[in-house]
C-alpha positions in Angstrom: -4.0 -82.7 10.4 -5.9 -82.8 6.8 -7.7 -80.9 5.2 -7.6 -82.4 1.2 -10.2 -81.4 -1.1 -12.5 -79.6 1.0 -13.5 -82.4 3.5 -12.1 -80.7 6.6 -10.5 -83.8 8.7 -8.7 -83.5 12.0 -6.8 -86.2 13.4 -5.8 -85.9 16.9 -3.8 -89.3 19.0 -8.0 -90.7 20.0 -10.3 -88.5 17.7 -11.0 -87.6 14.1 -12.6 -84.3 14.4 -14.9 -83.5 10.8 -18.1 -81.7 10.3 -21.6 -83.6 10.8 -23.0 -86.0 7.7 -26.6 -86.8 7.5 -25.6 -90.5 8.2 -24.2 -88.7 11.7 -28.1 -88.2 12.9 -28.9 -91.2 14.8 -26.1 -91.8 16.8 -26.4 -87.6 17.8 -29.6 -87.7 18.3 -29.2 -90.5 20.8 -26.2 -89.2 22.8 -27.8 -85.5 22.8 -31.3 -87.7 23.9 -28.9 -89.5 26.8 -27.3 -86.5 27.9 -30.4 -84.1 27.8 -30.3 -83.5 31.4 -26.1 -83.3 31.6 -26.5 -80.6 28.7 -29.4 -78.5 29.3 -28.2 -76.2 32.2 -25.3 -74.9 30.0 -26.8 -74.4 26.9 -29.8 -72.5 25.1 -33.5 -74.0 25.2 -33.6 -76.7 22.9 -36.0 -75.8 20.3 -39.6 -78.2 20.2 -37.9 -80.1 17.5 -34.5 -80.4 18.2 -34.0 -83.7 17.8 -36.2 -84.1 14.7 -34.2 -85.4 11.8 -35.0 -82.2 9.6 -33.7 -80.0 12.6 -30.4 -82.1 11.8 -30.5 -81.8 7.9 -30.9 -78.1 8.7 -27.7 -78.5 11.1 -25.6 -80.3 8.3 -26.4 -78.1 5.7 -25.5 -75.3 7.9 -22.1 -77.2 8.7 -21.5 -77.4 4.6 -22.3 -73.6 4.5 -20.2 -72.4 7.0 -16.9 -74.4 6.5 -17.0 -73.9 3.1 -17.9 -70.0 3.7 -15.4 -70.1 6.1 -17.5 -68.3 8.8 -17.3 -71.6 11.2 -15.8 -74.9 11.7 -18.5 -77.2 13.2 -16.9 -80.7 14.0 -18.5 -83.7 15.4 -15.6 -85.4 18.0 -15.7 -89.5 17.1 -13.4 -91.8 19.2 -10.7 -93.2 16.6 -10.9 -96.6 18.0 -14.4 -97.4 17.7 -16.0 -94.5 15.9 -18.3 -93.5 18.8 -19.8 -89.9 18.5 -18.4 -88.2 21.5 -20.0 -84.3 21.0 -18.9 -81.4 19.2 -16.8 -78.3 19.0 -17.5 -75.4 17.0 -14.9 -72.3 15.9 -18.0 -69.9 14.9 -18.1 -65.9 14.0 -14.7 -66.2 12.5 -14.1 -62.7 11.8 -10.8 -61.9 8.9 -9.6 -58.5 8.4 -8.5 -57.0 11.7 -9.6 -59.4 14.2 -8.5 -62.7 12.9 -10.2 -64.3 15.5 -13.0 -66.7 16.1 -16.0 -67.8 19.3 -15.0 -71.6 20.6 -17.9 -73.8 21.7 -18.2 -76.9 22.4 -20.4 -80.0 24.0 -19.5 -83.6 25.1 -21.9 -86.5 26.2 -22.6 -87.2 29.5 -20.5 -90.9 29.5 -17.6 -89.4 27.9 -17.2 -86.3 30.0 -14.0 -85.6 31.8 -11.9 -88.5 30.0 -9.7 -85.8 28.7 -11.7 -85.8 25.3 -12.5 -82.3 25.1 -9.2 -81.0 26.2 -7.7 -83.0 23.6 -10.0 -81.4 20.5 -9.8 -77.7 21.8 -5.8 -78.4 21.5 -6.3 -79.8 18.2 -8.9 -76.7 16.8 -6.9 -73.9 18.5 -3.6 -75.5 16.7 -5.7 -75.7 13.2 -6.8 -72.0 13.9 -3.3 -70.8 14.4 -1.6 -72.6 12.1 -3.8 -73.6 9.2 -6.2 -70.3 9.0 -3.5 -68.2 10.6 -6.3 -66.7 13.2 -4.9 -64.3 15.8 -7.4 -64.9 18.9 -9.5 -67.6 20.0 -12.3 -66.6 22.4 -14.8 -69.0 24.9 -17.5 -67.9 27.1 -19.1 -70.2 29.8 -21.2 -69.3 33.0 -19.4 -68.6 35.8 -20.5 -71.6 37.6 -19.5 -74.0 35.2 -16.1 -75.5 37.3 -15.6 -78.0 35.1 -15.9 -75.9 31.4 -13.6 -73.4 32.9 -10.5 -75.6 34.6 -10.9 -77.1 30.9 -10.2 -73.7 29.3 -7.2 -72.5 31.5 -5.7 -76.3 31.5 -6.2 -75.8 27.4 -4.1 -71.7 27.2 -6.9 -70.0 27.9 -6.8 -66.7 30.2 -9.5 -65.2 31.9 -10.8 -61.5 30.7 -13.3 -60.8 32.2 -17.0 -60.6 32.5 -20.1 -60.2 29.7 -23.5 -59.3 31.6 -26.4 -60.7 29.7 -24.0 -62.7 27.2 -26.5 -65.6 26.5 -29.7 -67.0 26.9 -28.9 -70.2 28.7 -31.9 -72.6 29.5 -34.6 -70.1 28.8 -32.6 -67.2 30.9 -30.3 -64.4 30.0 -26.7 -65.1 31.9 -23.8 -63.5 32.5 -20.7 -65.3 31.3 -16.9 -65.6 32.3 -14.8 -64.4 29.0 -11.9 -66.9 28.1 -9.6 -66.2 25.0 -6.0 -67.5 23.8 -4.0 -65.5 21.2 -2.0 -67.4 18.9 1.4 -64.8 20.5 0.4 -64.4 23.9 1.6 -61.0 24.3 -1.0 -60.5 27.6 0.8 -58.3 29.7 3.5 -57.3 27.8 5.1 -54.1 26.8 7.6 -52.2 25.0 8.5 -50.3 28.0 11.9 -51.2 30.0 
């Protein structure tokens, strides 16, 4: 993994993971524009504009912001063999102090889903997170329904912990989602008592 001179890079064995570019907007806009009907029952409305090219400047300037903030890491996932925009994984509301911790989310087009993609950039993020910004606890929320985003959590470290009424507003309705986290020391469990 790289990070040299403030352009975040992460190179996993089939992806470089690195935050959006405006040169980025027309294969995303095509693969969110594929995918539309794939995406849309796990994630918020799409705004009117969404896949307008100023909704995307907007989205890389707010990339810049936060990674050089460090309040997020919002990566783009491109296929190392052929540079194909996959999706994207985002470590937002990283929280210092304390908490050390951050929210994972993530997204993959529709004809690249379940190839073992994603698994293999949450691996990559939550091993950056540990290791390179020395973050205590990773957290993920998805709706309970959502078989596929949450065997790809536990196979990826992540435990169960419970439930958040309300959590989201997914497709234009409030949900309750299924809490996911993995702590760099799993110490779930565990105590000092013998």
């Amino acid at each position: 993994m790289l990070l040299a001179k403030r352009k975040l890079r992460i190179e996993t064995e089939r992806l470089t993971l690195r935050p959006p570019v405006h040169s980025d907007f027309r294969p995303w806009c095509a693969l969110r524009a594929q995918s539309r009907d794939f995406l849309t029952p796990w994630e918020p409305s799409w705004a009117p504009d969404h896949l307008s090219r100023k909704a995307f400047t907007n989205r890389v300037y707010w990339a810049q912001r936060s990674v050089s903030g460090g309040s997020a890491l919002p990566l783009f996932l491109f296929r190392r063999s052929d540079e194909t925009l996959l999706g994207a994984i985002t470590l937002d509301n990283i929280r210092r102090g304390p908490a050390q911790s951050g929210v994972l989310g993530y997204w993959t087009g529709e004809a690249y889903a379940r190839q073992g993609f994603m698994r293999e950039a949450i691996d990559a993020i939550v091993h950056h997170s540990f290791t390179r910004l020395d973050l205590s606890r990773i957290e993920a929320a998805c709706l309970p329904e959502n078989a596929a985003s949450r065997g790809l959590l536990e196979s990826a470290g992540f435990k169960y912990e419970g439930v958040a009424q309300s959590y989201l507003q997914i497709n234009g309705r409030w949900r309750t989602h299924v809490l996911y986290a993995a702590l760099r020391s799993d110490r779930r469990g565990k105590t000092d008592v013998g």
